[in-house]
VOGU-3710 file (C-alpha; in Angstrom, 3 decimals, decimal comma):
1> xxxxxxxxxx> 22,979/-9,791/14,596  20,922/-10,946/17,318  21,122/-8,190/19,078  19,756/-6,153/16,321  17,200/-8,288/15,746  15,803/-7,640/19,689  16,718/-3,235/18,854  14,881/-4,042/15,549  11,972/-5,627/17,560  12,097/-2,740/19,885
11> xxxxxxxxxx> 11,360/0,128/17,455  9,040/-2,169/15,498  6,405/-2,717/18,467  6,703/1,023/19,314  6,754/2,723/16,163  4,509/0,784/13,692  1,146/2,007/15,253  2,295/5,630/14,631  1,367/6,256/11,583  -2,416/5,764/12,059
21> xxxxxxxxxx> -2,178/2,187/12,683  -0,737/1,381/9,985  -3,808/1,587/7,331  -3,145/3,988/5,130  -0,898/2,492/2,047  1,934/4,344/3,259  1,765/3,091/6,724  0,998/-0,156/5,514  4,072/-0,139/3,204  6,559/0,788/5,982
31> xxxxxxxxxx> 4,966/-2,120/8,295  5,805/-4,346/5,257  9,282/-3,022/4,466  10,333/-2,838/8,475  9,384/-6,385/8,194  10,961/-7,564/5,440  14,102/-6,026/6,506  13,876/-8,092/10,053  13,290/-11,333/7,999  16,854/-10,427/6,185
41> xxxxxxxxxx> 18,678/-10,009/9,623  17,136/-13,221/10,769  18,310/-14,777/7,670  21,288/-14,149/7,988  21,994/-14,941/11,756  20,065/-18,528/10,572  23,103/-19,062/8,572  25,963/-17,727/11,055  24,624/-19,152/13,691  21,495/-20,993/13,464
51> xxxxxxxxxx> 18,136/-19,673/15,470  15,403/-21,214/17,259  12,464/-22,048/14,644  8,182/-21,998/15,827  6,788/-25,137/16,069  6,928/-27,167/12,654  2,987/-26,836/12,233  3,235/-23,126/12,418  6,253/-22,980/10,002  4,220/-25,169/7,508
61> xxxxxxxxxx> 0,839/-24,222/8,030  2,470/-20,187/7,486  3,989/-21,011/4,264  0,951/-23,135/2,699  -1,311/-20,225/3,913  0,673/-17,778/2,016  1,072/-20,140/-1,081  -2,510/-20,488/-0,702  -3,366/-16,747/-0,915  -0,669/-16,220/-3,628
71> xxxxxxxxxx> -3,131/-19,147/-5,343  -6,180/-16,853/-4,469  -4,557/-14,142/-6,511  -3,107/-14,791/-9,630  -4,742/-16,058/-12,680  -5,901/-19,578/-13,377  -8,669/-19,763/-15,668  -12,098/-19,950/-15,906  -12,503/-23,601/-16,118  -10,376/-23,863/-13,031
81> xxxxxxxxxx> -12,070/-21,445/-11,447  -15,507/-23,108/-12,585  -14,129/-25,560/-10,884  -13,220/-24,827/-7,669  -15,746/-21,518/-6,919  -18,722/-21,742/-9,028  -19,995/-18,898/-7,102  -16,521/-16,918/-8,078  -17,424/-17,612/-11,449  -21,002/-16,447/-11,599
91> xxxxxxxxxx> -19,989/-13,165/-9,827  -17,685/-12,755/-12,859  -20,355/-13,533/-15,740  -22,517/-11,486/-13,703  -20,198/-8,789/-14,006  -20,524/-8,784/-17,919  -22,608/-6,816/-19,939  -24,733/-8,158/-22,243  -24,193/-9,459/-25,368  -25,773/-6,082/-27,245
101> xxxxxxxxxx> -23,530/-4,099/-25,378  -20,684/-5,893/-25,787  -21,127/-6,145/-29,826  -21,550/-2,045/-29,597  -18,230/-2,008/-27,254  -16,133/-4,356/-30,296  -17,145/-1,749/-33,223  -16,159/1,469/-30,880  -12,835/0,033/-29,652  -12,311/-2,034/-32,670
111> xxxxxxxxxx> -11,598/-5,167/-30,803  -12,799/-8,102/-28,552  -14,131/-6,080/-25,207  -13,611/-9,381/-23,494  -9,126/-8,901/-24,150  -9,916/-6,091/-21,412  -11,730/-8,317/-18,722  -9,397/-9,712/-16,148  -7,777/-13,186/-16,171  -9,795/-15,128/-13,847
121> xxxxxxxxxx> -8,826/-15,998/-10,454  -10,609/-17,170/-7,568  -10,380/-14,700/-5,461  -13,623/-11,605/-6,073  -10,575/-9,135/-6,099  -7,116/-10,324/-7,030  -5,575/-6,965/-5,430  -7,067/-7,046/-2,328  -5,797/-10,681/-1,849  -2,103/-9,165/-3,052
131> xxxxxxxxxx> -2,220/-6,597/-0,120  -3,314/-9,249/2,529  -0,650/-11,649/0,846  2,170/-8,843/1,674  0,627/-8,484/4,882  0,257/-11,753/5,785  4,036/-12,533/4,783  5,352/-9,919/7,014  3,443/-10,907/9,978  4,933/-14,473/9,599
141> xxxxxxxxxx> 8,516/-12,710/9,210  7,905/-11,456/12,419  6,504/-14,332/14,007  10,060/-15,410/13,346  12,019/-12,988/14,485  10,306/-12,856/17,635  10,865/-16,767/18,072  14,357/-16,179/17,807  15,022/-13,148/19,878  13,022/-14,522/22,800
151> xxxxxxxxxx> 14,562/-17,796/22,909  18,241/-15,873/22,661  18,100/-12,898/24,795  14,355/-13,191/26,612  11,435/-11,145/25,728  11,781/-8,460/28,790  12,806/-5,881/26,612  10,704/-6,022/23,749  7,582/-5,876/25,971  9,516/-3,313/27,950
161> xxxxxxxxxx> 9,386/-1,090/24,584  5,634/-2,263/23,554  4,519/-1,221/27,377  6,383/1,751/26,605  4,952/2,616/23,591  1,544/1,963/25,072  1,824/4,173/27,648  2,734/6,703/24,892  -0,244/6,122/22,956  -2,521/6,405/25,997
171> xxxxxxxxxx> -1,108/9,759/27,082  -0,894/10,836/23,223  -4,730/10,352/23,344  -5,161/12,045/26,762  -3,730/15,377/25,991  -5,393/15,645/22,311  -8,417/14,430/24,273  -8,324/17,425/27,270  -6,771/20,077/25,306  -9,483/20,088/22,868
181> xxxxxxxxxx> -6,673/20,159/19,589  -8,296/17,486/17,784  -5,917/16,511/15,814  -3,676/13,097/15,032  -0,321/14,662/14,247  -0,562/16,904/11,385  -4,076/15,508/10,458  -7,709/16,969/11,560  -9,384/14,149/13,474  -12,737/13,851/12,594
191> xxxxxxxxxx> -14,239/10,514/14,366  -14,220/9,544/18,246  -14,020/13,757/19,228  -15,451/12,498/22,553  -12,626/9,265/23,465  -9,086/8,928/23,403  -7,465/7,487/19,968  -3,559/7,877/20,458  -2,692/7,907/16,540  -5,082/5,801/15,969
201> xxxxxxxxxx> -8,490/7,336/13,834  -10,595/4,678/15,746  -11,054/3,995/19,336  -11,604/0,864/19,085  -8,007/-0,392/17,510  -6,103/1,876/20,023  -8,066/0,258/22,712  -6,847/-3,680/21,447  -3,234/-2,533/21,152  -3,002/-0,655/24,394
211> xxxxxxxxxx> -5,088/-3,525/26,029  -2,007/-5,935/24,501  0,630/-3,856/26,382  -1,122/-3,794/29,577  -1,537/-7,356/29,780  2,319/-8,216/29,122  3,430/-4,943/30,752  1,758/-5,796/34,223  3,495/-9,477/33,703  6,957/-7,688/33,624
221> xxxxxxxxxx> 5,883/-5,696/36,626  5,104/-8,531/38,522  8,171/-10,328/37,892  10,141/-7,131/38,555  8,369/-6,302/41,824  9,007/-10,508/43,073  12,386/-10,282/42,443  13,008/-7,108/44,184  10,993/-7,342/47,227  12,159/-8,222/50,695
231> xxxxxxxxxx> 10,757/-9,837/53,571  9,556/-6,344/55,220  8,551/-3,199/54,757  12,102/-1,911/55,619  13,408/-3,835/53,173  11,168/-3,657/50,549  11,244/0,111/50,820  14,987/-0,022/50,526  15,100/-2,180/47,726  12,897/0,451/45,849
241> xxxxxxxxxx> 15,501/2,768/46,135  17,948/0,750/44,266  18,436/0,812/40,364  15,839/-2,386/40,027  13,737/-0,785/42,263  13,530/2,491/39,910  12,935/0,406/37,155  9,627/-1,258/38,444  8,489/1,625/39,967  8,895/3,675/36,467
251> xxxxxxxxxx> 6,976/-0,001/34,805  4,319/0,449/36,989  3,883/4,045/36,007  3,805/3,201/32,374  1,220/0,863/33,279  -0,806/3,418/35,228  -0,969/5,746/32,052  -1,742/2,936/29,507  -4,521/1,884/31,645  -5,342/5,386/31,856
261> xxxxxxxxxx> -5,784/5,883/27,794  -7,444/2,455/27,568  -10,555/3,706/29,553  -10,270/7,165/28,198  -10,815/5,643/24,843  -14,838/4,283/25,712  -13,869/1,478/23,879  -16,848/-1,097/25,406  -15,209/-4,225/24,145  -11,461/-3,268/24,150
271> xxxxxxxxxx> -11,966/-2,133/27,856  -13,777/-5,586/28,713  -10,833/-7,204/26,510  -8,371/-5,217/27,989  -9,729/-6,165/31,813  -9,638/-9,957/30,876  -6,173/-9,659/29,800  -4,780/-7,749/33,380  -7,090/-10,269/35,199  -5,322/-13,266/33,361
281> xxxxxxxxxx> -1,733/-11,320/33,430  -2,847/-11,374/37,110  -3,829/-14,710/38,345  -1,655/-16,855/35,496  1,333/-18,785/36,711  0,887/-20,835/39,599  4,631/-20,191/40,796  3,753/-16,155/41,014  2,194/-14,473/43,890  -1,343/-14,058/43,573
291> xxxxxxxxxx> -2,036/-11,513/46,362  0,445/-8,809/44,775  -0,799/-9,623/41,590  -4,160/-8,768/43,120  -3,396/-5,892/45,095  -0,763/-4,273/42,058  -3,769/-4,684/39,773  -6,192/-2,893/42,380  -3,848/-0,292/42,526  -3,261/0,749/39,109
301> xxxxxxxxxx> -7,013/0,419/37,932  -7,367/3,176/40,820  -4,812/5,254/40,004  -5,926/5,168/36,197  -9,519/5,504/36,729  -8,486/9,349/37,797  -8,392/10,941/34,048  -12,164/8,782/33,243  -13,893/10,186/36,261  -13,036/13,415/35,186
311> xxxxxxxxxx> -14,148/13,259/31,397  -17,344/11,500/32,605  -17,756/8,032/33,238  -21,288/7,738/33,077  -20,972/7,983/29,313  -18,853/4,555/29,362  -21,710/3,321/32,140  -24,306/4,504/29,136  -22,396/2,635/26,566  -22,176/-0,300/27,861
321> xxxxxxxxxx> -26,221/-0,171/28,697  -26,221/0,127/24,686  -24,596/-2,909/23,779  -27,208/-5,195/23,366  -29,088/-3,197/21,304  -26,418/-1,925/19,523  -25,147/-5,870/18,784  -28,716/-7,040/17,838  -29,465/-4,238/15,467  -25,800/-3,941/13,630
331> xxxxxxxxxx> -23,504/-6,551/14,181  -25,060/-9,849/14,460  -27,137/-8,668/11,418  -23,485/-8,770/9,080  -22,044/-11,977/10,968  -25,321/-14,150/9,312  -24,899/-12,548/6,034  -21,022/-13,026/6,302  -22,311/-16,742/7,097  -24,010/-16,358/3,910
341> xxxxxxxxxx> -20,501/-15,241/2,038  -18,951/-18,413/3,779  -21,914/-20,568/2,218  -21,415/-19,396/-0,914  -16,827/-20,228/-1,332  -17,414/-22,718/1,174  -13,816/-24,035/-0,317  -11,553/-21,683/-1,524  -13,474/-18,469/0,129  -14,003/-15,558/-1,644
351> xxxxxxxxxx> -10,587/-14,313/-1,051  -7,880/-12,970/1,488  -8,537/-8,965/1,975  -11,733/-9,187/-0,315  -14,803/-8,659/2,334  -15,708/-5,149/1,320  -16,230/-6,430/-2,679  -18,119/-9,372/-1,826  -20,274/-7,927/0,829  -22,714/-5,709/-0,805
361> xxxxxxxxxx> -24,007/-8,977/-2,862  -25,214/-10,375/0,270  -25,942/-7,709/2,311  -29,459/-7,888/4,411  -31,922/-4,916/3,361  -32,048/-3,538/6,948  -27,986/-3,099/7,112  -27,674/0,543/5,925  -24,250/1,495/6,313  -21,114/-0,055/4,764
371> xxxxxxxxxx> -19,606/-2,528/6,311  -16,134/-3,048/4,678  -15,184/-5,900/7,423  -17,236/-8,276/9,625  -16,144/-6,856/12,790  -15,555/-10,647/13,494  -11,727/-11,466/12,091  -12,829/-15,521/12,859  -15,559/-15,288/10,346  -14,155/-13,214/7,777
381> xxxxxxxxxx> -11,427/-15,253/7,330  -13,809/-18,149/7,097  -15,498/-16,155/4,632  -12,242/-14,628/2,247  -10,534/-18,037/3,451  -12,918/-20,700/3,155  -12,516/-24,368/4,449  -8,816/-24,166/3,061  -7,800/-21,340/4,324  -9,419/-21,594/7,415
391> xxxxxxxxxx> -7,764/-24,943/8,325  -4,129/-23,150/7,833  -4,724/-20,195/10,077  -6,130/-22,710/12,695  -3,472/-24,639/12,791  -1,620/-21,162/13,837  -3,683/-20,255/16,246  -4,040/-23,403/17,337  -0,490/-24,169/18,356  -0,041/-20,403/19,827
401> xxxxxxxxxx> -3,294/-20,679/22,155  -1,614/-24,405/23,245  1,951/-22,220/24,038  -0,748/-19,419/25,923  -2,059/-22,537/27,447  0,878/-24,039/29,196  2,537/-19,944/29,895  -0,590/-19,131/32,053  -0,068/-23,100/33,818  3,636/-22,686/33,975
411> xxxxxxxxxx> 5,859/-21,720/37,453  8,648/-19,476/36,168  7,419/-16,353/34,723  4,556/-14,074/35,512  5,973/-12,137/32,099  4,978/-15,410/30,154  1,480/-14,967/31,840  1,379/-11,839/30,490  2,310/-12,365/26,836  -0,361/-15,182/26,763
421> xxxxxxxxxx> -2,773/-12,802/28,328  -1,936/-10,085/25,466  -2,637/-12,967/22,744  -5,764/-13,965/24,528  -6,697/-9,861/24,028  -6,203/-9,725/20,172  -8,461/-12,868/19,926  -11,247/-11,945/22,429  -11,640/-8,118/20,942  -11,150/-9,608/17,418
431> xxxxxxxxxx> -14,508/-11,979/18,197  -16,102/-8,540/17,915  -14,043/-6,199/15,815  -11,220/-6,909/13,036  -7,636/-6,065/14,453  -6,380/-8,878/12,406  -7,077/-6,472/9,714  -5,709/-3,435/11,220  -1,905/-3,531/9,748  -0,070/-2,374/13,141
441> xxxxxxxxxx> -2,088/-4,442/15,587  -1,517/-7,504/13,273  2,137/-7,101/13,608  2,662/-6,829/17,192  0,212/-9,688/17,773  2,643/-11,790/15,640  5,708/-10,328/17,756  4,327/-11,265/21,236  3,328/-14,544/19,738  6,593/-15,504/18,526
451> xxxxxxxxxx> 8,018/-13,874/21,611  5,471/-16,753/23,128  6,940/-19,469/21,552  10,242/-18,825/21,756  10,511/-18,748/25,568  12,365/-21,838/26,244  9,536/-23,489/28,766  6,180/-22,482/26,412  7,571/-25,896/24,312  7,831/-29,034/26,109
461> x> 11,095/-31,494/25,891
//
């Protein structure tokens, strides 16, 4: 069983982002149900044979989170709700018509209008927090099963696959990109003509999960390429011939073409993410060598840059000139009105998955397009979350950053350098866009975190 939990782990992190990244329902559903299906497995090899559990925090601040969301959701009534979310309640009187209307709506239907209105609950949209509450669950499942199947068998292979799969969404996005057939699959793509996507519709989402294999992918390089080098150039040339050999030359050529659909993509802030993370995957461990870290990295940024020189890389000098602008006159706009959302359920929030329903009411009258997330996953959750909510998901984070923490200090693994570095990726790019909310790039963020915490030195004795 634990070995199918690792080959379940391995077609998870390499298949889920196929199917557009997992947002449309369908996609989102076979996330879920993959899952849910992993969480069985690991149930079962719990009871065989026992398996090694996430820090106690994370177990119990996962499980009140979700109990908290469920809470969100279902009904409770007003007086409750009154009670805890004023502001939930006076969206929903808003939401009524008036009393004239109403007494023409009981003599057509014949009945009380109000026996049509929805129980209360205190979350803006009690379907919204449903799908985040499913989604939510299974990235906890697999927070689990990676725990386990790191802390039996390693993560090596599971990283092995996500680099893999990486590399397959960069040189997906490549040849759509050169050929000129714009389309994902069977589907016509219509956004980001100009960038690289892989199967994803937006750049930007492709960018954070190819950035995430990159940073754990060159950490397995660099353990690879320590192990199987000798003390000269005879021997290190020797030793490349060999089966081990092979296999890091073949990593380092799935790193070269992940790299090369990262900047292909024009993604400003996952390439800036995505350089963080190979700088950290780099320079973390104090027991690995720092020069062939250094001179690896130089290596394949050169090799990759190839395909970006030739689309044009003054249009990725342009963007970045546009940044500021482009943050003072969008973004930063939304995060002080999602401030505003955050004032408003400062305790319960206004509910797990429910930003693009609660929005519009406080939406600033110089934001003209629709914003159905915060492009800021820390806010928004303090915003659908509120104080409650935010205190369980920072316990999470909390205890996985402290893991990241002592796996870019620690002496035996440039690998666990590299899954820190591909957590510290998700968070940095998420400070600026939502990938939390992004159904593929949630789950394999949960994967390499339990992967994290389940290598036997990120916990101390």
């Amino acid at each position: 069983m634990a070995r199918v939990l690792e080959l379940g782990l391995v077609a998870f992190v390499v298949l889920a982002p196929w199917p557009l990244g997992g947002v449309p329902p369908a996609g989102r559903l076979a996330i879920e149900v993959a899952a849910l299906a992993l969480l069985v497995v690991w149930c079962a090899e719990a009871v065989v044979r026992g398996v090694v559990l996430p820090p106690k925090p994370v177990i119990l601040a996962g499980v009140l989170g979700l109990v908290f969301a469920a809470a969100q959701a279902v009904p409770i009534g007003e007086p409750v709700v009154a009670l805890l979310s004023p502001r939930a309640a006076a969206v929903r009187d808003a939401c009524r018509p008036p009393e004239a209307v109403r007494d023409v709506e009981a003599r057509v239907l014949g009945a009380d209008p109000q026996t049509l209105d929805r129980p209360a609950s205190l979350s803006i949209d009690p379907r919204a927090t449903a799908s985040a509450l499913r989604t939510g669950a299974a990235a906890l499942a697999l927070l689990l099963v990676g725990t386990a199947v790191a802390a039996s068998g390693g993560a090596g292979r599971v990283v092995l696959a996500l680099l893999a799969g990486s590399a397959f969404q960069g040189l997906y996005g490549l040849l759509v990109l050169l050929s000129g057939h714009d389309r994902i699959w069977h589907l016509a793509k219509r956004h980001n003509l100009d960038a690289a996507t892989g199967t994803y519709v937006n750049k930007n989402h492709f960018a954070c999960l190819v950035a995430m294999g990159l940073a754990c992918g060159l950490g397995l390089l660099l353990d690879r390429a320590r192990g199987s080098s000798g003390e000269t150039l005879r021997r290190r040339f020797v030793a490349s011939l060999d089966a081990r050999g092979s296999g890091t030359l073949l990593v380092g050529l799935l790193v070269i073409v992940a790299l090369a659909g990262l900047l292909t993509s024009l993604s400003r802030a996952g390439i800036a993410a995505g350089a963080l993370g190979l700088a950290l995957a780099a320079l973390g461990g104090r027991g690995t060598r720092t020069r062939t870290g250094v001179v690896a990295l130089l290596v394949v940024i050169a090799v990759a840059a190839v395909p970006l020189v030739q689309i044009g890389a003054d249009r990725l000098v342009a963007a970045y000139g546009q940044s500021p602008e482009d943050l003072e006159t969008g973004r930063l706009t939304v995060w002080c009105d999602t401030l505003r959302v955050a004032g408003a359920f400062p305790i319960t929030g206004a509910g797990f998955g429910t930003f693009a329903a609660v929005y519009p009411q406080f939406r600033s009258a110089e934001v003209r397009r629709f914003y159905d997330h915060a492009h800021n996953d820390a806010l928004q959750g303090l915003a659908e979350g509120g104080v409650v909510g935010t205190t369980f998901l920072a316990v999470i984070v909390g205890a996985i950053f402290a893991a990241a923490a002592r796996a870019l200090g620690q002496r035996e693994s440039a690998l666990g350098a590299g899954l820190a570095a591909s957590i510290v990726v998700f968070a940095v790019h998420g400070l600026v866009d939502f990938n939390a909310h992004i159904p593929a790039n949630l789950a394999i963020a949960a994967v390499l975190s339990g992967l994290l915490l389940g290598l036997p030195w990120s916990t101390e004795n």
